[in-house]
C-alpha positions in Angstrom: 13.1 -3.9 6.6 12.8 -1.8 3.2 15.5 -2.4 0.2 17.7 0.3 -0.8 20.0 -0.2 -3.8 22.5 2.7 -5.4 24.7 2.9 -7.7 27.6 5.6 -9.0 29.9 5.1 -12.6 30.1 5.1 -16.0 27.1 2.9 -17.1 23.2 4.4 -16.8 22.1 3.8 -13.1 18.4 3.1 -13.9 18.4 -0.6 -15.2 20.9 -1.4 -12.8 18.7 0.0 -9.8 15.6 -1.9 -11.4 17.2 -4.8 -11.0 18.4 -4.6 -7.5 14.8 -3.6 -6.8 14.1 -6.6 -8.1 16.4 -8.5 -5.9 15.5 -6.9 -2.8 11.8 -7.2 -3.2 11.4 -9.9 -0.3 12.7 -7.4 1.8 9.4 -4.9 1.2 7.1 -4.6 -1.3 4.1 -2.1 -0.6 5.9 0.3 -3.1 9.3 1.2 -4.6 10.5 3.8 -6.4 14.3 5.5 -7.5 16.0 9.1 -8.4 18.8 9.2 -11.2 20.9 12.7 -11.8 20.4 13.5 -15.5 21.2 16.3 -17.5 21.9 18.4 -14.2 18.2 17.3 -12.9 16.8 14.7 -10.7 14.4 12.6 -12.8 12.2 10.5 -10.0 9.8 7.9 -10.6 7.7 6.5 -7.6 4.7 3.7 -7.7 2.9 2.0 -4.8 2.8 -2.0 -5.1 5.7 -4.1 -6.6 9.0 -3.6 -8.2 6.6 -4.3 -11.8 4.6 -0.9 -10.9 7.4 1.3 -11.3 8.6 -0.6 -14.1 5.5 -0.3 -16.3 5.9 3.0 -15.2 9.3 3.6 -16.7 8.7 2.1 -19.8 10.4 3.5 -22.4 11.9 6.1 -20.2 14.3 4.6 -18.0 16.7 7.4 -16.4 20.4 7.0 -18.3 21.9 9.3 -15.9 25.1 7.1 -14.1 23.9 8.3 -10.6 21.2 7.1 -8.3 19.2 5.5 -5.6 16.3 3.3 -5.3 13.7 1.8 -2.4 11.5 -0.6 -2.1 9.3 0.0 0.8 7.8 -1.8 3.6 5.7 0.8 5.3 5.8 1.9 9.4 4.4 5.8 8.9 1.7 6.3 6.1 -0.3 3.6 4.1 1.7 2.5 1.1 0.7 5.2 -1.8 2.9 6.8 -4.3 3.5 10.2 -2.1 4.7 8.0 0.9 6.9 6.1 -1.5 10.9 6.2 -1.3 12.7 8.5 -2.2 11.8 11.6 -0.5 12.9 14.8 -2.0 13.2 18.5 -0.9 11.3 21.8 -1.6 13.6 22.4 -4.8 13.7 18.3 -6.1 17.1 18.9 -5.7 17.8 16.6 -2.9 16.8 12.9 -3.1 16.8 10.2 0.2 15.9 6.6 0.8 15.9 5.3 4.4 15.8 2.5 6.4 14.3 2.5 9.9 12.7 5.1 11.8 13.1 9.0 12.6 11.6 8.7 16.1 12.1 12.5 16.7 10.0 13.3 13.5 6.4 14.3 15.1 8.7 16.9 17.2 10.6 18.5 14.0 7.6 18.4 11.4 6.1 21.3 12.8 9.0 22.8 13.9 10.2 22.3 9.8 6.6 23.4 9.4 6.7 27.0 11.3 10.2 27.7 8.8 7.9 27.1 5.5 8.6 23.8 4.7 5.6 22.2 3.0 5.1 18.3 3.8 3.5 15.9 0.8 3.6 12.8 2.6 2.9 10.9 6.2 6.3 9.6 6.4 8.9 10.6 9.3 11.5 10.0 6.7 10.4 13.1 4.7 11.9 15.2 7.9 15.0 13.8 7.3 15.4 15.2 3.7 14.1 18.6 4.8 16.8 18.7 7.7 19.2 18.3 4.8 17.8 20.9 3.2 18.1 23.3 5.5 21.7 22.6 6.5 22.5 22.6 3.2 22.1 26.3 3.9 25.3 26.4 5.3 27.7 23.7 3.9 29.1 23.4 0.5 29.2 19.3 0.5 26.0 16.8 0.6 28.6 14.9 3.2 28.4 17.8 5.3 24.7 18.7 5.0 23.8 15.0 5.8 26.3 14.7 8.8 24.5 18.0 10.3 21.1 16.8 9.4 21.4 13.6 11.5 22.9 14.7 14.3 19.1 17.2 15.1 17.2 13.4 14.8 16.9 10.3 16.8 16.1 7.1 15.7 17.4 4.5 13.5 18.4 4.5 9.7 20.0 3.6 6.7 20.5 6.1 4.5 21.6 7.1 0.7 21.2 10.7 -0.5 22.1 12.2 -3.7 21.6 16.1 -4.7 22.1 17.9 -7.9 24.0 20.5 -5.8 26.8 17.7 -5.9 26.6 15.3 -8.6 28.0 12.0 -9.1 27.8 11.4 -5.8 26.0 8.9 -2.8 26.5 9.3 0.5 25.1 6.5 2.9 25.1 6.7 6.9 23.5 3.7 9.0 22.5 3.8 12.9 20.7 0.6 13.4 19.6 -0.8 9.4 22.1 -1.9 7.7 24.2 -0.6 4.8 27.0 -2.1 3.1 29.3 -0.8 0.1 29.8 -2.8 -3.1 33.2 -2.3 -4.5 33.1 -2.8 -8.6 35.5 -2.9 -10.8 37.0 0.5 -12.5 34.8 2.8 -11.7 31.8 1.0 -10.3 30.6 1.6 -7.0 27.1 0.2 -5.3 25.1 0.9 -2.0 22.8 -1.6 -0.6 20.8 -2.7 2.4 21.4 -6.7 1.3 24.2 -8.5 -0.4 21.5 -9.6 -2.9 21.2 -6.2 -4.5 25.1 -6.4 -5.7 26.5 -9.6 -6.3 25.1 -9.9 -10.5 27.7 -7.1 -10.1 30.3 -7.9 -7.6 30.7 -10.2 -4.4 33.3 -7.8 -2.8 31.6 -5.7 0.1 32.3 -3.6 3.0 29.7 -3.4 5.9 29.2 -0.2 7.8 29.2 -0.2 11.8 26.3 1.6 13.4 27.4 5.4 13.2 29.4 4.9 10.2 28.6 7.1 7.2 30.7 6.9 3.8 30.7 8.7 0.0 31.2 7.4 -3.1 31.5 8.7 -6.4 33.8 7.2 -9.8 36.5 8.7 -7.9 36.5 5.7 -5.0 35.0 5.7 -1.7 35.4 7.0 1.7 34.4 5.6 5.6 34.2 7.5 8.3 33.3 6.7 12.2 30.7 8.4 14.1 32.7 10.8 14.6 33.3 11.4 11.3 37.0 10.7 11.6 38.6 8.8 8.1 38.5 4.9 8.9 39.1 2.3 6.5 36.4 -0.8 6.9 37.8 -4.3 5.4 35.9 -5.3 2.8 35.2 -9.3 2.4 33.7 -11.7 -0.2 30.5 -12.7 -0.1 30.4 -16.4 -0.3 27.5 -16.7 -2.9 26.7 -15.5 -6.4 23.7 -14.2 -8.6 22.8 -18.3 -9.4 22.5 -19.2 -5.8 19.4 -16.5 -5.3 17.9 -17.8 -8.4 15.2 -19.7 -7.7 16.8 -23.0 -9.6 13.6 -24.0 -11.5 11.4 -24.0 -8.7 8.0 -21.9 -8.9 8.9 -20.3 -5.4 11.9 -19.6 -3.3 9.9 -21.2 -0.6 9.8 -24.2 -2.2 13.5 -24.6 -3.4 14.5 -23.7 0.1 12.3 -26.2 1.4 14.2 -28.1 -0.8 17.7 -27.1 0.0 17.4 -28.5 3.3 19.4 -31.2 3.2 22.3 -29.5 1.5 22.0 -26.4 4.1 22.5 -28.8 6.9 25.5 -30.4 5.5 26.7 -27.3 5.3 26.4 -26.1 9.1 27.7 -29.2 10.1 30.7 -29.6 7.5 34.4 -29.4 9.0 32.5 -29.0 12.5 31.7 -33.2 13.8 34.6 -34.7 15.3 33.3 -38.5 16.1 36.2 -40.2 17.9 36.1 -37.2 20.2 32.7 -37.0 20.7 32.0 -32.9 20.3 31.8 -30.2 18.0 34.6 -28.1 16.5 32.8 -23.9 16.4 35.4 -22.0 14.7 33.5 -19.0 15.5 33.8 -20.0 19.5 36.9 -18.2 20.8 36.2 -18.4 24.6 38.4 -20.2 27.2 37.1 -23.8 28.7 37.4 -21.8 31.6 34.8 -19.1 30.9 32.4 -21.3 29.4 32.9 -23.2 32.9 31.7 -20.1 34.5 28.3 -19.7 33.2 26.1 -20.9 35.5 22.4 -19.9 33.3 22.0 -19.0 30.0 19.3 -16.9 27.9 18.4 -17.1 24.2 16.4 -14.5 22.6 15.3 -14.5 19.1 12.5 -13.0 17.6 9.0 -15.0 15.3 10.8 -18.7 13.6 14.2 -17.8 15.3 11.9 -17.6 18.8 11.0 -20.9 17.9 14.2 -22.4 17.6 15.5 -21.2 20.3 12.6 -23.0 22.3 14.2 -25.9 21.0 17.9 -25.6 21.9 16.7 -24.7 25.5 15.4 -27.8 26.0 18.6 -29.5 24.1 21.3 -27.2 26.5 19.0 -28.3 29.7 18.6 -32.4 28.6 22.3 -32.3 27.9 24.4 -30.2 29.3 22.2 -29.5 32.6 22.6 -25.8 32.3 19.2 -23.5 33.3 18.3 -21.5 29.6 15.3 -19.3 29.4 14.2 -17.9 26.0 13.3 -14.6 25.8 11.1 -12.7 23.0 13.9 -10.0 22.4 11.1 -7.1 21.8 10.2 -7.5 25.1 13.8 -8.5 26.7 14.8 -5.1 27.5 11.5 -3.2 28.6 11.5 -6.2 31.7 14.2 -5.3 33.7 15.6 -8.8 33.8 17.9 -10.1 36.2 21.6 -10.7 34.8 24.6 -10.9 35.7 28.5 -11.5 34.2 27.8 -15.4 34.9 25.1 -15.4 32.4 24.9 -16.3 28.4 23.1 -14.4 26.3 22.6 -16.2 22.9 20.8 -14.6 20.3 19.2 -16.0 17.1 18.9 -14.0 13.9 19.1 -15.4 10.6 19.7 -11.6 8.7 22.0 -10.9 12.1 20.0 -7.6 11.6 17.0 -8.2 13.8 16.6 -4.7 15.5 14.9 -6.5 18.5 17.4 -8.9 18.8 20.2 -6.2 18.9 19.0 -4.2 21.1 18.4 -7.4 24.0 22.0 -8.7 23.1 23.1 -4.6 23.8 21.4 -4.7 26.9 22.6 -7.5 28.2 26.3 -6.4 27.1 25.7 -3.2 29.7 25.0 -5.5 32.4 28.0 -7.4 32.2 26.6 -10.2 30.2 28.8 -12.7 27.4 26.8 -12.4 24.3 26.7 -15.4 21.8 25.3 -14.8 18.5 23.9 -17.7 16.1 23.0 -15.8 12.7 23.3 -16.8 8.8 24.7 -13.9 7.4 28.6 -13.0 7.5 30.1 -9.7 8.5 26.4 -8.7 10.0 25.8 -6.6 12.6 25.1 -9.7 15.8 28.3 -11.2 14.3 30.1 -8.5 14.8 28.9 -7.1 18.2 28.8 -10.3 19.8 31.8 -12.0 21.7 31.2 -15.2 19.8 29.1 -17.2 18.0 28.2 -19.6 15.1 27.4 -18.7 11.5 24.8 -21.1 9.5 26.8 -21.2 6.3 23.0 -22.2 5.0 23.3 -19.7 1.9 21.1 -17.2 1.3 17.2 -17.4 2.4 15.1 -15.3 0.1 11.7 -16.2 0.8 9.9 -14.3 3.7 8.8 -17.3 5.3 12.1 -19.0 7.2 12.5 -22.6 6.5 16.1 -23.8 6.0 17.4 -21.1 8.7 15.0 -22.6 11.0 16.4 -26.0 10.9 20.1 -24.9 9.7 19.5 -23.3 13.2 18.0 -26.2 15.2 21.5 -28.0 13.9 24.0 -24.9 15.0 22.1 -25.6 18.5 22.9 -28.9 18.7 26.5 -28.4 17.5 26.7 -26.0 20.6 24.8 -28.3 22.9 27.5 -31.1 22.0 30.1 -28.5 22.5 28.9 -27.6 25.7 27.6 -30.7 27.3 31.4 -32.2 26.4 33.0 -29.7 28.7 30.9 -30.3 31.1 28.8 -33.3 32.1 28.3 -35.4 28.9 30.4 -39.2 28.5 32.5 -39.4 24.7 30.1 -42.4 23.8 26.9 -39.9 24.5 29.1 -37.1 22.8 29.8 -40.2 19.7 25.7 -40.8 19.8 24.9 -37.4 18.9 27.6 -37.0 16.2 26.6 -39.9 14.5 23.0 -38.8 14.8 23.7 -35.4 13.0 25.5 -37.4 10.7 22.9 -38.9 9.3 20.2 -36.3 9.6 20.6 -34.3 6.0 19.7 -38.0 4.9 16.9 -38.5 6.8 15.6 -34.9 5.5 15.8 -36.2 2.0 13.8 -39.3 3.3 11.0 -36.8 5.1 10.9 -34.5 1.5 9.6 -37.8 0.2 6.2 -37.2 1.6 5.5 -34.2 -0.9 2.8 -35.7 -2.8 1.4 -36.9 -0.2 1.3 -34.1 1.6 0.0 -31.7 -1.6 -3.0 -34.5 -1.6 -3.3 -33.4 2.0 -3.5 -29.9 0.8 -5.9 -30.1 -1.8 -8.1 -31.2 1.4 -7.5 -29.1 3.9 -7.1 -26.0 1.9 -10.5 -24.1 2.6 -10.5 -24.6 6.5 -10.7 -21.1 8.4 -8.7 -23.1 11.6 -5.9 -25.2 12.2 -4.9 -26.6 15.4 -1.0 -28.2 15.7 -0.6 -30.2 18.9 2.9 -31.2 20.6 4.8 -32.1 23.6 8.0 -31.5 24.8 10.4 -31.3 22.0 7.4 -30.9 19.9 5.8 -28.2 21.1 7.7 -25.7 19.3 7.3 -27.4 16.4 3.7 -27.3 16.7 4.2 -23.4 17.3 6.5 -23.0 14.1 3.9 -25.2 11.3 1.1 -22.7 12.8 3.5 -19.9 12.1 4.5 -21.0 8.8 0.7 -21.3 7.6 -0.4 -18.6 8.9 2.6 -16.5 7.3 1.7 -17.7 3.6 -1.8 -18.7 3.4 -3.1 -16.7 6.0 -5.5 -19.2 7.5 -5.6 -18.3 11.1 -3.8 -21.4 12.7 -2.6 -22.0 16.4 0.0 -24.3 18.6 -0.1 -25.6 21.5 1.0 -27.9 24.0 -1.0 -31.0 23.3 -2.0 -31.2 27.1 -2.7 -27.7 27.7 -5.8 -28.2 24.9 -7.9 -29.2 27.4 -7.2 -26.1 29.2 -9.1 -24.4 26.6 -8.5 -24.6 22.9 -10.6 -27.7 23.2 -13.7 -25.5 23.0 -12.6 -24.7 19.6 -12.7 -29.0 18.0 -15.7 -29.8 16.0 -15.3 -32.0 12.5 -14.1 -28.3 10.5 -11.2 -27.9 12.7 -7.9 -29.8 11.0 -5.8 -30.8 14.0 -1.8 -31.5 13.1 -0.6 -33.6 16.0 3.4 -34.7 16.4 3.6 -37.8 17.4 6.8 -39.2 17.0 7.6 -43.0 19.1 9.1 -41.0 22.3 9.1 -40.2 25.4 5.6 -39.0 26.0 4.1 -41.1 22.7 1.0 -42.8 24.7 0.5 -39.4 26.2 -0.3 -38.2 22.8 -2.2 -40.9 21.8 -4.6 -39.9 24.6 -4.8 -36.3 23.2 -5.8 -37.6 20.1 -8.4 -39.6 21.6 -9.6 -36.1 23.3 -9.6 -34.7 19.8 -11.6 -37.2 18.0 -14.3 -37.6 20.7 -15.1 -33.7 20.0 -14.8 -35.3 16.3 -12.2 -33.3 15.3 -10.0 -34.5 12.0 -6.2 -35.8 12.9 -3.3 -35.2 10.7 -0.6 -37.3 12.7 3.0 -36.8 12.0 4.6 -39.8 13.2 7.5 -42.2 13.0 5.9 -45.6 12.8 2.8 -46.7 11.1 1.2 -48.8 13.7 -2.0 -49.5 14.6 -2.0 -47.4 17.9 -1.9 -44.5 15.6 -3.6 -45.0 12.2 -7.0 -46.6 13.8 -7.0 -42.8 15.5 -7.0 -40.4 13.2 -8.0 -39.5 9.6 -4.1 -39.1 8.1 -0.9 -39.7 8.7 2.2 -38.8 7.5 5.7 -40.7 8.4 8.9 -39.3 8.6 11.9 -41.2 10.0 13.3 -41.4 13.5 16.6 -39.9 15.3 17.1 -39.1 18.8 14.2 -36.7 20.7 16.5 -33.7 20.5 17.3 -33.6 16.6 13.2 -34.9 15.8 12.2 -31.5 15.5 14.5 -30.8 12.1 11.9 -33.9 10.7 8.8 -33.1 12.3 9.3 -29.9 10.3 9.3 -30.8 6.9 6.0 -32.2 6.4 4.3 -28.5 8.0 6.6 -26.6 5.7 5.2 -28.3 2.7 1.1 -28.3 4.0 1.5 -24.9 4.7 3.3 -24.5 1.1 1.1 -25.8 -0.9 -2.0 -24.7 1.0 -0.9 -21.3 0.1 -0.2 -21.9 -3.5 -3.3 -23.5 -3.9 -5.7 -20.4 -2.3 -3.6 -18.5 -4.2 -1.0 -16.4 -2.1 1.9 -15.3 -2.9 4.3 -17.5 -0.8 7.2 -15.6 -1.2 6.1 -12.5 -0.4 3.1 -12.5 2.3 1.1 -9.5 2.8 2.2 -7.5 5.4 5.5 -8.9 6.4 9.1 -8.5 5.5 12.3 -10.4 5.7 14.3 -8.8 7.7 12.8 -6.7 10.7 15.5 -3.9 11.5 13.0 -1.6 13.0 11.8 -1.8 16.3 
């Protein structure tokens, strides 16, 4: 979940780390810090609060040393404070570590470390770690040897990048469970990095580690090695974006521009995959036989917070269409359940990073019980991607802010590109297959057509913004939805907010409704429409205020309620990509307006690799 960025060549290391900091920041931000080797010394600098802290702090005296590390933290052991900031160094300050993850054996070894006279500054179980290198250090000559020693007393998860003064001029990196990937420069130039953002002002040429992996760099080159430390040479690919595309592009917030980006990420999942006269989906990334997919009889998703969501949505899109049983599945709780699976079941999980440590560990559980494992993630070359059998990668470029907005519908789209695919080979006619394609078709369109409501929904804002409650109402393929614009809002504005199924209010959440409680309802012309026009009618006799989304502007809907916003109309399965929109944006510029930082919410991260 934290940001780690080093860097080992000819140039000085410490504006180069700053500014990786500053490109990882979405992925933690309770403090940051960085060690350089200079003049035969490690010269560290730590700062709790954002990447600007330690800056202000360096002023005037950033390291020039060509060796370092750096973190930027998102805090699991210790309140975020400059002694609990990354990195950690031994007794002598002649060891230096940033990690990713979590040393699960460290209440066990801390006073075991303790009892041998090492002194503890902070609360972190990382700061075991770097005393465990220490004292192997005792007995090696190399850093690489002293870290390989070190991790093999501790259990848990990391990612890893040490320097020393012992040995200078030189990184090593290890990952079990957070990633770290290797940036290859040119000449010289050689980067570490827990995210692809951190490198490519530098270079867009990277080789991911596997879990167990550990590697060393210096100006000399680099080196891989397997976990059992055995010389292995990982291909390196090209990461498909550059430094502009993570800009924000003129926007205020990378919320907003991604908002933005919607229709464009959409094209892209879809592009080179439709095949009209056919009727289905072309998924490169699917490598399984007719005949095995044939076989599966049920299939779970798991996913974890927005990606939960989604998957929510493509149940109910496999189910309607290609008549296959699908349960979804928190993944943090997959595991500890003892579910019942079998070799005839699909596991499908969602992750946009592909790092998701929940999500990993479901999809490596079901693996050991015989399970096919699908994965449906945005990032190439990550760690679902490459443990799964197959899967289908977003293409939706790169999602900075914290709060998931094109993934989430870039998502919805890669379900219903599998749904097609699936339903073809089994049940579904070419003219229904045709319906759908032409359906997707148009839906990046129909997005631009739905962002048209922005003013109107910032007026909305400017009205709504002081409420302590928010209710969002749906049903069937709407339900999720309702789920996901309570997420989003309570993610950046942090106004407590709620979904539910509209029915189910009367179950209970209608003890909430009085006129202060704001409730979003989805109403799209469907199915179940005059079903939610009578839970609107529940709502405003407890004279609660209605914000219907909706696809027509009739009178059955605006005599009802207090606003409403129209967005246009595609099938039921592919509504949920439009319903979206318009809660993106409330919750947006609710949040800007109170005065949160959108981008970064308090509290959360981007990627969750820990569990």
């Amino acid at each position: 979940m934290c940001g780690i960025i080093g860097y080992v060549g000819s140039r000085p290391a410490g504006p180069i780390l700053l500014e990786g900091l500053k490109r990882l920041e979405y992925r933690g931000y309770d403090s940051a810090g960085l060690a350089v080797q200079e003049n035969g010394r490690m010269k560290v600098e730590k700062r709790p609060g954002k990447i600007v802290e330690l800056e202000d702090a360096l002023a005037g005296s950033v390291p020039t040393g060509t060796c370092g590390i750096a973190h930027t933290r998102w805090a699991t052991h210790g309140p975020p404070n400059t002694v609990n900031a990354h990195p950690h160094l031994s007794r002598g300050r002649d060891i230096a570590l940033v990690h990713n993850g979590i040393i699960e054996s460290a209440g066990r070894q801390r006073p075991l470390l303790c009892d041998m006279g090492f002194e503890f500054r902070s609360d972190t179980d990382t700061e075991v770690l770097v005393h465990l290198i220490d004292l192997a250090y005792r007995d090696c000559d190399r850093l690489e040897d002293a870290v390989a020693s070190a991790l093999a007393r501790v259990e848990g998860t990391y990612g890893i990048a040490v320097v020393s003064s012992r040995d200078p001029g030189k990184i090593v990196v290890a990952r079990n469970g957070s990633p770290i990937l290797l940036g290859i420069g040119t000449g010289d130039e050689y980067f570490v990095a827990s995210d692809a953002a951190a490198v490519v002002a530098h270079t867009q040429k990277v080789v991911r580690l596997r879990d167990g992996d550990s590697a060393v760099l210096s100006r000399e080159g680099y080196r891989t090695f397997d976990p059992a430390r055995r010389a292995v040479r990982r291909g390196a690919h090209i990461v498909a974006w550059d430094v502009e595309t993570i800009g924000k592009g003129g926007y205020d917030h990378y919320m907003y521009k991604e908002i933005r980006e919607q229709p464009s990420s959409l094209r892209d999942v879809m592009r080179g995959r439709l095949l009209e006269n056919e009727g289905t989906a072309r998924l490169g990334g699917i490598t399984v036989s007719d005949m095995e997919l044939a076989d599966i009889d049920r299939i779970i998703i798991t996913a974890c917070g927005t990606s939960w969501h989604a998957g929510l949505i493509g149940a109910r899109m496999i189910e309607d269409m290609a008549r296959l049983p699908v349960t979804v599945e928190y993944a943090s709780e997959f595991r500890y359940r003892n579910p019942v699976l079998d070799p005839r079941t699909l596991v499908v999980g969602i992750s946009q990073s592909g790092e998701t440590a929940d999500t990993l560990a479901a999809l490596r559980e079901a693996r050991r019980r015989g399970c096919g494992i699908m994965g449906i993630v945005n990032v190439v070359g990550s760690t679902v991607a490459t443990e799964t059998d197959f899967g289908v990668y977003l293409h939706a470029g790169p999602e900075i802010g914290v709060a998931s907005t094109k993934a989430f519908s870039s998502q919805l789209v890669a379900l219903a590109l599998f749904t097609l695919y699936l339903a073809r080979r089994r049940n579904m006619s070419v003219l229904e297959g045709q319906e759908l394609v032409r359906a997707l078709r148009r839906l990046p369109d129909q997005v631009e057509e739905a962002l048209a409501v922005d003013e109107q929904v910032w007026e909305l804002a400017r009205q709504y913004r002081d409420a302590p409650n928010f209710l969002y109402l749906g049903r069937g393929y709407q339900f999720p939805v309702a789920l996901e614009g309570a997420l989003k809002l309570k993610e950046v504005s942090y106004i407590h907010a709620e979904g539910y199924p509209a029915a189910e209010m009367k179950h209970g959440p209608i003890a909430l409704i009085d006129e202060n409680m704001p409730v979003v309802v989805l109403a799209p012309r469907d199915g179940v429409y005059a079903k939610t026009l009578s839970n609107i009618e529940e709502v405003r006799a407890r004279h609660g205020r209605v914000i219907a989304v909706v696809t027509d502007r009739d009178h059955e809907v605006t005599d009802r309620v207090d606003d409403v916003i129209v967005v246009p109309k595609t099938i039921p399965a592919l509504m949920p990509v439009l319903c979206t929109v318009p809660l993106q944006l409330l919750a947006y510029h609710i949040a800007v307006m109170r005065g949160c930082d959108v981008d970064q919410p308090r509290n959360l991260a981007k990627s969750v690799t820990v569990e």
